[in-house]
KESEMAR-965733 format. One record per residue: y, x, z of N, C-alpha, C, O in turn. Coordinates in steps of 0.1 Angstrom, whole numbers. Each point is the difference from the previous one (the first is absolute). Example, Ala and Ser with C-alpha at 12.3 -4.5 7.8 and 13.67 -1.06 7.14 Angstrom:
+-------+-------+-------+-------+-------+-------+-------+-------+-------+-------+-------+-------+
|   npy |   npx |   npz |  capy |  capx |  capz |   cpy |   cpx |   cpz |   opy |   opx |   opz |
+-------+-------+-------+-------+-------+-------+-------+-------+-------+-------+-------+-------+
|   -57 |   132 |    78 |    12 |    -9 |     0 |    12 |     9 |     0 |     0 |    10 |     7 |
|    11 |   -14 |   -14 |    11 |     9 |     0 |    11 |    -8 |     8 |    11 |     5 |     1 |
+-------+-------+-------+-------+-------+-------+-------+-------+-------+-------+-------+-------+
This chain:
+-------+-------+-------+-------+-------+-------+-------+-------+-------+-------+-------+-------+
|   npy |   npx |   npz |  capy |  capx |  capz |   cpy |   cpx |   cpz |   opy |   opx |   opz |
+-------+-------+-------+-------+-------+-------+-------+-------+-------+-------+-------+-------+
| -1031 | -1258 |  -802 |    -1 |   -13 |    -6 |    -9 |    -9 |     8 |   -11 |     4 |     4 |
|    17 |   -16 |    -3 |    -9 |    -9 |    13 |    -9 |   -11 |   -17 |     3 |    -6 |   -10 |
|   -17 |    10 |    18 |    -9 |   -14 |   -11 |    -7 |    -4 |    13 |    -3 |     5 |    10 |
|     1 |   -18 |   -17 |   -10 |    -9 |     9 |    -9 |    -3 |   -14 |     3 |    -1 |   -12 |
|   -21 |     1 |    23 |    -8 |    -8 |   -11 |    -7 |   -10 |    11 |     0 |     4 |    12 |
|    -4 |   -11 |   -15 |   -14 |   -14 |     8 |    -5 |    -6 |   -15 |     2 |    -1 |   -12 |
|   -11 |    -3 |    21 |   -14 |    -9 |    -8 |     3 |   -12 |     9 |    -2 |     2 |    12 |
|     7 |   -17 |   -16 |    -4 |   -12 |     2 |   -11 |    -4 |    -3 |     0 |    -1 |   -12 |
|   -10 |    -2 |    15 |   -12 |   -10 |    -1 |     1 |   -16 |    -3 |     8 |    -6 |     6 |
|   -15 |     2 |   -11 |    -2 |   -14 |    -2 |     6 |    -1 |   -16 |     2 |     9 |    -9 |
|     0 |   -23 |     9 |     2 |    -7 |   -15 |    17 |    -1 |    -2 |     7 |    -6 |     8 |
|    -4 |    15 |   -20 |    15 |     0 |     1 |     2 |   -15 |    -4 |    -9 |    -6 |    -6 |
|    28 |     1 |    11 |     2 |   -13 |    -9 |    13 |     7 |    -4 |     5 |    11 |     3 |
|     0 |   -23 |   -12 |    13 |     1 |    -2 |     9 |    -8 |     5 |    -3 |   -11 |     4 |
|    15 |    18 |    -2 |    14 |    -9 |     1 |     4 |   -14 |   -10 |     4 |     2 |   -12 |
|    -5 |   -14 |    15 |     6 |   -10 |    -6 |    15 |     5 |    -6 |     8 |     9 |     4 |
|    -8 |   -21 |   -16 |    17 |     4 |    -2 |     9 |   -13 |     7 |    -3 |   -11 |     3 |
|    13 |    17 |    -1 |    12 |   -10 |     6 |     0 |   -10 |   -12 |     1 |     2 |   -12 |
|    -4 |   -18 |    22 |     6 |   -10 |   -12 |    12 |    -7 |     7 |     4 |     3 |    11 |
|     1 |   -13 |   -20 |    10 |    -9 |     6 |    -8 |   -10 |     7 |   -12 |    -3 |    -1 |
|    20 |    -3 |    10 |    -8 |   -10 |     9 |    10 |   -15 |    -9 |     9 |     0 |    -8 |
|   -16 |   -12 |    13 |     7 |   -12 |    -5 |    10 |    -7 |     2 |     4 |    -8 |    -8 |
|     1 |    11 |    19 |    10 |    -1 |     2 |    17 |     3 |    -7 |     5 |    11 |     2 |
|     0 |   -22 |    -8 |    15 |     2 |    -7 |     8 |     9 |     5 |     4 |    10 |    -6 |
|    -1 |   -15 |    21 |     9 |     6 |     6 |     2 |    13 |     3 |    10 |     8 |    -1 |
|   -22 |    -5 |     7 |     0 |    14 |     8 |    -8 |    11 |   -14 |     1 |    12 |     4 |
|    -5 |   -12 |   -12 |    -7 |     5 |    -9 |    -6 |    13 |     9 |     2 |    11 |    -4 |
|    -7 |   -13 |    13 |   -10 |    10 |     6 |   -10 |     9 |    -4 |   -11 |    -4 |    -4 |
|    14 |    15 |     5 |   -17 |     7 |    -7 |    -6 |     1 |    12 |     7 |     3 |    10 |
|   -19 |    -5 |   -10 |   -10 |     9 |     9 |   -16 |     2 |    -8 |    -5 |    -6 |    -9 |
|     1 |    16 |    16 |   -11 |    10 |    -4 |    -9 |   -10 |    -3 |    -1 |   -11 |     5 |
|    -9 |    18 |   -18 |   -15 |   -14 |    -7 |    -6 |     9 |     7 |   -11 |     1 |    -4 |
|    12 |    12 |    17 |   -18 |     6 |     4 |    -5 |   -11 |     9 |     7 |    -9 |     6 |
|   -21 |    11 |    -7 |    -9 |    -8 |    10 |     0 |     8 |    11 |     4 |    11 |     1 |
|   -11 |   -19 |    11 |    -9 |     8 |    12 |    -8 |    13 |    -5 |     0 |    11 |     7 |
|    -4 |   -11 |   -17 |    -7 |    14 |     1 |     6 |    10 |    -6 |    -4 |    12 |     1 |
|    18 |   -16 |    -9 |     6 |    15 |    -2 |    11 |     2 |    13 |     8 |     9 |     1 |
|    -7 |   -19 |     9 |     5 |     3 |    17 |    -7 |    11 |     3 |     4 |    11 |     4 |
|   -19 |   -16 |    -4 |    -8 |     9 |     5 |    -5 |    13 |    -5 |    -3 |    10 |     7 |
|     3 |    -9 |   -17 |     1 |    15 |   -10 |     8 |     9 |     5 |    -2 |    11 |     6 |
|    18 |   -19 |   -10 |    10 |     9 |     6 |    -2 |     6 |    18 |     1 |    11 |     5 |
|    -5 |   -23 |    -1 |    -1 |     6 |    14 |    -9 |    14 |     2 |     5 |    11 |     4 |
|   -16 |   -14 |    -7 |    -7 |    11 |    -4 |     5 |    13 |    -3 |    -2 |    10 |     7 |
|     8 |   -10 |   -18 |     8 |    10 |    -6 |    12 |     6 |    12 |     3 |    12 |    -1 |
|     1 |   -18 |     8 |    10 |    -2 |     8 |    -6 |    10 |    14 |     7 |     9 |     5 |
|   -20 |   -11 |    -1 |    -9 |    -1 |     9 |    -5 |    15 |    -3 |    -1 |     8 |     9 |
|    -2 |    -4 |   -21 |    -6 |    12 |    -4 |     7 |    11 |     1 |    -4 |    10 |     7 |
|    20 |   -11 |   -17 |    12 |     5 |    -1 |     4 |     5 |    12 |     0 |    12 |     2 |
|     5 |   -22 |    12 |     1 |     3 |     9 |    -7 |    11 |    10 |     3 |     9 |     8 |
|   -17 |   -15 |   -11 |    -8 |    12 |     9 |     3 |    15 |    -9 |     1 |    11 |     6 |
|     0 |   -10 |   -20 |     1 |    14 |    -2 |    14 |     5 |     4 |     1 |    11 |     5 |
|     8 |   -18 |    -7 |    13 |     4 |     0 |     8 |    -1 |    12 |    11 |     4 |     3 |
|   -22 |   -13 |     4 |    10 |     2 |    14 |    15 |    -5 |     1 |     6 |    -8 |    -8 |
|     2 |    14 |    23 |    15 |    -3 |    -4 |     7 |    10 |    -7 |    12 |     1 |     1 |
|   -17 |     5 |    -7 |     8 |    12 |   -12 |    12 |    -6 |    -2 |     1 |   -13 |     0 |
|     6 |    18 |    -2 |    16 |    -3 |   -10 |    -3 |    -5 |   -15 |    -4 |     7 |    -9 |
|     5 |   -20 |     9 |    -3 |    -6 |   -11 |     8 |     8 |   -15 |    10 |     7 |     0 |
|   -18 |    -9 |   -11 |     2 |     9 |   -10 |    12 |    -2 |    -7 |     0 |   -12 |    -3 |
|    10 |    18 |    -2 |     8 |   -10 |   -10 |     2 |    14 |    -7 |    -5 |    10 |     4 |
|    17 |   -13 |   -17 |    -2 |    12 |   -10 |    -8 |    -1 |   -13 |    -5 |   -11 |    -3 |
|     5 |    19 |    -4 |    -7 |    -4 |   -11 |   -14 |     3 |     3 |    -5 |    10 |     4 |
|    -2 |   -22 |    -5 |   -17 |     3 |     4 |    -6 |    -4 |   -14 |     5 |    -7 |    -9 |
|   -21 |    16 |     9 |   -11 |    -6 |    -6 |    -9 |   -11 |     3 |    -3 |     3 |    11 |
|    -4 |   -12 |   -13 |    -9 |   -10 |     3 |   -13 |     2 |    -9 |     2 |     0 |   -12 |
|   -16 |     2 |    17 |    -8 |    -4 |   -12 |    -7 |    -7 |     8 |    -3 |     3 |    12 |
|    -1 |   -14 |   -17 |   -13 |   -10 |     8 |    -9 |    -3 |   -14 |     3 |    -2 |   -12 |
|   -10 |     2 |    18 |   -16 |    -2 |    -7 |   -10 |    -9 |     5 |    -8 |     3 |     9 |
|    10 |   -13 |   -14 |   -10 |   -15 |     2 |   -10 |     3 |    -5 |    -1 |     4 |   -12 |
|   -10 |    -6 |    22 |   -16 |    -1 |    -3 |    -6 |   -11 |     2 |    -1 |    -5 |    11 |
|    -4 |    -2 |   -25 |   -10 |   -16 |     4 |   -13 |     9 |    -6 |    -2 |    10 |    -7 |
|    -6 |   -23 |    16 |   -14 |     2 |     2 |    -6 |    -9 |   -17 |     3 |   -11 |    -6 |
|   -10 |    21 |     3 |    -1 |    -6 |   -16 |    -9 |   -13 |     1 |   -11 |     0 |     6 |
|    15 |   -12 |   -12 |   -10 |    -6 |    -3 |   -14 |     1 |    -4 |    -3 |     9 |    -7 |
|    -9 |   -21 |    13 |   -15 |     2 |     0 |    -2 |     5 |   -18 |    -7 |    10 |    -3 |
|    16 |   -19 |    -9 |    -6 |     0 |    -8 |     2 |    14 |   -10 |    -5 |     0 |   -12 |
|    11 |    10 |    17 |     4 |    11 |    -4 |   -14 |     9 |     5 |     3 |    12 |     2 |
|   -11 |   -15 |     0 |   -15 |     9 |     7 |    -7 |   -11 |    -9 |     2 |   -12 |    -4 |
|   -15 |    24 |     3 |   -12 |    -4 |   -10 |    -8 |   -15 |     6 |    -6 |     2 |    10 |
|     4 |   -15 |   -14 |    -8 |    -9 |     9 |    11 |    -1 |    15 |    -2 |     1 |    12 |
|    11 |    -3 |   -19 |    15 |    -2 |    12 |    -8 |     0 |    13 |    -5 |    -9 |     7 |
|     4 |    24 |    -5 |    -6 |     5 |    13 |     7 |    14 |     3 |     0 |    11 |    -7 |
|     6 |   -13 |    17 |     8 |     9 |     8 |    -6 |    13 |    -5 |     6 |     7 |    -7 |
|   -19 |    -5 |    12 |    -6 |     8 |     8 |    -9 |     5 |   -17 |    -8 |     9 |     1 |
|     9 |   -14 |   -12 |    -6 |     5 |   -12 |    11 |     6 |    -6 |    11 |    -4 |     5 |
|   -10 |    16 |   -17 |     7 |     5 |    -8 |     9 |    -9 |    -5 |    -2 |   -11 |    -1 |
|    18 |    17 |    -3 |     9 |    -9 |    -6 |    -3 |     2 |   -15 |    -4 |    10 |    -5 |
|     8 |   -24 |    -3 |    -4 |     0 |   -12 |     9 |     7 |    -4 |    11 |     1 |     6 |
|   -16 |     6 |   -21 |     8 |     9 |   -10 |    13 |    -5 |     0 |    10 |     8 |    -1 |
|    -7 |   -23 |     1 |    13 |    -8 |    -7 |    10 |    -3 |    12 |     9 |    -9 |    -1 |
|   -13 |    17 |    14 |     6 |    -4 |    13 |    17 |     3 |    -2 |     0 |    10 |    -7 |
|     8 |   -11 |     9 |    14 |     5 |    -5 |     1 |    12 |    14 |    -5 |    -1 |    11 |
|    16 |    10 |   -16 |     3 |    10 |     8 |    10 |    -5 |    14 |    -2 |     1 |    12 |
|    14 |    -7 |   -19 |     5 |    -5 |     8 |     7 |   -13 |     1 |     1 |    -8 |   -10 |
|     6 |     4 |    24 |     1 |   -11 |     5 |     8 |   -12 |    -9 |     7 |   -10 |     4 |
|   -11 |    12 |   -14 |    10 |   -12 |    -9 |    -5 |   -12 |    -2 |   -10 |    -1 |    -7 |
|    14 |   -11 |    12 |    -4 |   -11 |    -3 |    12 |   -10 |     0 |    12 |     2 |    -2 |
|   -19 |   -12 |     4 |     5 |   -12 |     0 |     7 |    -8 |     9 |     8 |    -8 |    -3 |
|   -13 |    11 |    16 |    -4 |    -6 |    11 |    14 |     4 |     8 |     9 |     2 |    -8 |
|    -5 |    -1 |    20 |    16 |    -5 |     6 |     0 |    11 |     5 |     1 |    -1 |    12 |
|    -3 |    20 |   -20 |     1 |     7 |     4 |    14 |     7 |    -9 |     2 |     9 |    -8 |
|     5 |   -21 |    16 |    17 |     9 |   -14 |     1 |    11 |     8 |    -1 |     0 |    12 |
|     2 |    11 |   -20 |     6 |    14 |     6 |    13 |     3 |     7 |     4 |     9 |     7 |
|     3 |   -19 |   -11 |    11 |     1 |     5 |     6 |    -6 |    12 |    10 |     4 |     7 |
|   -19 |   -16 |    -4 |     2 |    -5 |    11 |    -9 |     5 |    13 |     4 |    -1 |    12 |
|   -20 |     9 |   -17 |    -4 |     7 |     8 |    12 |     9 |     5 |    -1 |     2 |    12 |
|    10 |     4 |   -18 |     9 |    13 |     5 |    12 |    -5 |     6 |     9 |     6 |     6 |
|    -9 |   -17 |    -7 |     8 |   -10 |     9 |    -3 |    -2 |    14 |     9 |    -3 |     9 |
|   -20 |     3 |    -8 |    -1 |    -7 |    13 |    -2 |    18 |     6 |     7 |     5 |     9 |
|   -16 |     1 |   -13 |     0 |    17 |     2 |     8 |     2 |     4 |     0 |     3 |    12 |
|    11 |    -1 |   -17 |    14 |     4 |     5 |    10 |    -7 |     8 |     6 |     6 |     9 |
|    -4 |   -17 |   -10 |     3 |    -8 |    14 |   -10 |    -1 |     5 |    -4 |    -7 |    -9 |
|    -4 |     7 |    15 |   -11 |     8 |     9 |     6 |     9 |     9 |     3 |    -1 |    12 |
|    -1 |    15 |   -24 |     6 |    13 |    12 |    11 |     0 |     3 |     4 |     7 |     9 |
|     6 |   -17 |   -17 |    15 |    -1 |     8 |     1 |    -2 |    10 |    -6 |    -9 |     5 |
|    17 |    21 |     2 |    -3 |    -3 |    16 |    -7 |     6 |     9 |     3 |     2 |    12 |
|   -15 |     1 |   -20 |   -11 |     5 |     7 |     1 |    17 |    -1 |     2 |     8 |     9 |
|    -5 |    -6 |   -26 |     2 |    15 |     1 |    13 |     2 |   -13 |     1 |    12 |    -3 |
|     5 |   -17 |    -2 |    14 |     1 |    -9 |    10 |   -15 |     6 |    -3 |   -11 |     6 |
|    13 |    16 |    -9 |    16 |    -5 |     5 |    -1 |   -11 |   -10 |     3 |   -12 |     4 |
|    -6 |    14 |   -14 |     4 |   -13 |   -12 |   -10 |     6 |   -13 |    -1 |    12 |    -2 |
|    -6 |   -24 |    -9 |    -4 |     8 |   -10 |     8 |     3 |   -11 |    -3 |     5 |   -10 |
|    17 |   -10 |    15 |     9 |     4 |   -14 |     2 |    18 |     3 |     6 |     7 |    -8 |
|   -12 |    -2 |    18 |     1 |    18 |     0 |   -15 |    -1 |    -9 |    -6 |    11 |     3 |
|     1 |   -14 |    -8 |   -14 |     3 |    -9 |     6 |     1 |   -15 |     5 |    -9 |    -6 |
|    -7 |    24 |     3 |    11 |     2 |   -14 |   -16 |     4 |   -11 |     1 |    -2 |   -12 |
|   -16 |     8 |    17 |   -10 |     4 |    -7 |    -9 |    -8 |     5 |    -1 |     0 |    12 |
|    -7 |    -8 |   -19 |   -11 |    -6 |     4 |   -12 |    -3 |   -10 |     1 |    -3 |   -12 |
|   -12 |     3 |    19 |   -15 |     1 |   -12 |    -6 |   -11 |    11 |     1 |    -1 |    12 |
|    -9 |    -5 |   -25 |   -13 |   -11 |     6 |   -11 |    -3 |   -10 |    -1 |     4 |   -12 |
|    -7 |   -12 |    19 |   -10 |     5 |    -8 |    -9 |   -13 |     5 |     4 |    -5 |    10 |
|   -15 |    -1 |   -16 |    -9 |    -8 |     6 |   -11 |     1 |    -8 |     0 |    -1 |   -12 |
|   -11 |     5 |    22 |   -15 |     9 |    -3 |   -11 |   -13 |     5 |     1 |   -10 |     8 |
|   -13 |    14 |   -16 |   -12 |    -5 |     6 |    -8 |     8 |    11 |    -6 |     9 |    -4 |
|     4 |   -11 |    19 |    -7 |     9 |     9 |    -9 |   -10 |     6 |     0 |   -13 |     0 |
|    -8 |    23 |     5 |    -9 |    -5 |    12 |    10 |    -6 |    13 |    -1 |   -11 |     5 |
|     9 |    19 |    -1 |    11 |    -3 |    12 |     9 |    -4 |    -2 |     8 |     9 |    -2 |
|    -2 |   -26 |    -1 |     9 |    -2 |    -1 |    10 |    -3 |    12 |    -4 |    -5 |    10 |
|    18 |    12 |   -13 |    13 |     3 |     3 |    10 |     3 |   -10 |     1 |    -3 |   -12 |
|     6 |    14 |    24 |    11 |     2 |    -8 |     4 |    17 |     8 |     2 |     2 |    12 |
|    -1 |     6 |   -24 |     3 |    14 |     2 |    21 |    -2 |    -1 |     7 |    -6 |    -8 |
|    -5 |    11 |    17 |    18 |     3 |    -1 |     3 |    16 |     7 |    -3 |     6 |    10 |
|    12 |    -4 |   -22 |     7 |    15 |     0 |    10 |    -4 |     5 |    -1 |   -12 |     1 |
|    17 |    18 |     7 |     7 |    -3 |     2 |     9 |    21 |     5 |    -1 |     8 |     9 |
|     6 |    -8 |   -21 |     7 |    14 |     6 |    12 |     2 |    -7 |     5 |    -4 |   -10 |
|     0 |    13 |    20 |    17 |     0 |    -2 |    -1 |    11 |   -16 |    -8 |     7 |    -6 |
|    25 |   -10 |     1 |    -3 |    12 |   -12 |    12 |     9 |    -3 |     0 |     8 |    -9 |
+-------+-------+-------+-------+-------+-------+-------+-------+-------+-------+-------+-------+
């Protein structure tokens, strides 16, 4: 059974969603990501490659798990100091508010490896995700055949 695992580094983003553009005629979609989920993906793209090399890209029924790690906010620590104890009421995990949709994180994750180390993600039939509070923020990705 073929797995791949990597550790991305840095600040994950997400994938924008497709909107309509304004135009009557042509009713065009194209992508809401910014420059920095370009640059994410590239990343991802960049990492993927060095582990996986030119292997025979994966297709078949695969598993995926990725696991997004943000760096917890100052005010989650005692006297919002890094470097002091987290308060009692710190939450476990990565739930908020803020433009961390989970779904669009696994969006850009996976068109990321298309190409790179799978044929297409419509071969992705088992998949788990997750978004944690760490010291090292990235992104953990499983990738194995089943």
């Amino acid at each position: 059974m073929t797995r791949l695992e990597i550790f991305v580094p840095g600040h994950p983003r997400t994938k924008g969603s497709f909107k309509i553009t304004k135009n009557p005629k042509t009713s065009k979609r194209r992508p809401g990501n910014t420059q920095d989920t370009a640059s994410w993906e590239a990343d991802i793209k960049t990492f993927a490659y060095n582990a996986w090399g030119n292997s025979p890209l994966l297709s078949g029924p695969l598993y995926v798990e990725c696991q997004f790690t943000f760096r917890r906010p100052n005010n989650h620590y005692v006297a919002n100091d890094p470097t002091r104890p987290l308060k009692s009421n710190a939450p476990t995990w990565a739930a908020t508010n803020r433009k961390w949709d989970g779904d669009k994180l696994v969006r850009a994750a996976w068109d990321a490896i298309t190409g790179v180390v799978i044929l297409d993600d419509g071969f992705i039939v088992k998949f788990s995700n997750s978004k944690v509070w760490g010291e090292r923020p990235g992104m953990r990705i499983i990738v194995e055949e089943l």
